[in-house]
N, C-alpha and C positions, 0 to 999 in steps of 0.2 A: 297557784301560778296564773290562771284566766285571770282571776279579779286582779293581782298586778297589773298583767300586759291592760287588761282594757283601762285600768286607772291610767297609764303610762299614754296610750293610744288619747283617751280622752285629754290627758296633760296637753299631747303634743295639736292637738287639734284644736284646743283652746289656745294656745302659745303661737299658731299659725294664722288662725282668726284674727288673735287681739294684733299681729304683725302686718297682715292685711288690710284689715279697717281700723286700724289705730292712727296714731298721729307720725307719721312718715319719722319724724326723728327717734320713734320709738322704735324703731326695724331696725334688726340687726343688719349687717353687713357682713359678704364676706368676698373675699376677694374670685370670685365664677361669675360675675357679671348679673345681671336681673336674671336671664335667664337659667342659667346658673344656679343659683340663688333658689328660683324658684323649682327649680327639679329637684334641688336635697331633700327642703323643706317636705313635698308633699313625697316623695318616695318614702322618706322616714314613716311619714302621716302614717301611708297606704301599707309600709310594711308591719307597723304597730296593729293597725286594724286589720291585717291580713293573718296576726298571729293570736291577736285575741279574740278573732269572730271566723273560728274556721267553718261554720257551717253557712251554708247559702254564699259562695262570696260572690257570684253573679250579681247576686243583688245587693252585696257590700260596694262592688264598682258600679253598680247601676248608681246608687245612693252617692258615693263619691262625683261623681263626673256631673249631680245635679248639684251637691251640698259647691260643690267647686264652683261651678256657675255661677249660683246663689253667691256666694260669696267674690266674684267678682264684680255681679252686678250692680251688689252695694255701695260699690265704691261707686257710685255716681255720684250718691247721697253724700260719702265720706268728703271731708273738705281736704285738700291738700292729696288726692288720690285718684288715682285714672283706670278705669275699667278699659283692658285689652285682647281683645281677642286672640292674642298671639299668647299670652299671661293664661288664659281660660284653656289653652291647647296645650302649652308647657304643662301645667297644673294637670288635668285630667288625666294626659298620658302617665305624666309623672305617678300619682298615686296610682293607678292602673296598673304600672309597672312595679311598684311597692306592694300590691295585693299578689301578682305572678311571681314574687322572689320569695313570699309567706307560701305561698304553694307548693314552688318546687323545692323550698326548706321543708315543709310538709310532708313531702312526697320525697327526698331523700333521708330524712329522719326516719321513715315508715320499711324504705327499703332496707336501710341498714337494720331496724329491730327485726327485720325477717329474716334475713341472712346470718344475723345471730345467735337467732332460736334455732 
């Protein structure tokens, strides 16, 4: 089940990226607005990698909130693509928030097998 979630985590990170610094008509669209938009995207991210790397996740969000930077700052480089500080806050929070819903999914999964036993 790990090797799934992290294939799936790696899918959606890769699917996120190429949506980021790709060519703007290759972005999906969905009707929540950029910002919007941009809180699914990386909550899903954060919650994939929240479920397939449950050890250390301090420093699965330390790594997010840089890999997210990084990836907005590229779009400088990218043509047709606008690095935003407002975009870099959505984003970080966002997966931030996708790695604490892997937790307390964690932590009420954990509860219930104790109250079972």
């Amino acid at each position: 089940m790990t090797m799934l979630l992290r294939l799936i985590a790696w899918g959606l990170a890769a699917a996120v990226t190429l949506a980021t610094l790709g060519p703007p008509r290759y972005r999906p669209h969905a009707d929540l607005g950029q910002s919007g938009e941009h809180a699914l995207a990386f909550i899903l991210v954060g919650l994939a990698f929240g479920l397939a790397y449950r050890r250390n996740r301090l420093l699965t969000a330390t790594v997010a909130v840089i890999v997210t930077g990084a990836m907005e700052a590229l779009q400088f480089l990218a043509p047709g693509r606008h690095a935003r500080l407002s975009d870099f806050i959505v984003d970080a929070l966002a997966a931030c928030a996708g790695l604490a819903m892997a937790a307390t999914l964690d932590w009420l999964i954990s509860r219930y097998r104790t109250q079972a036993s």
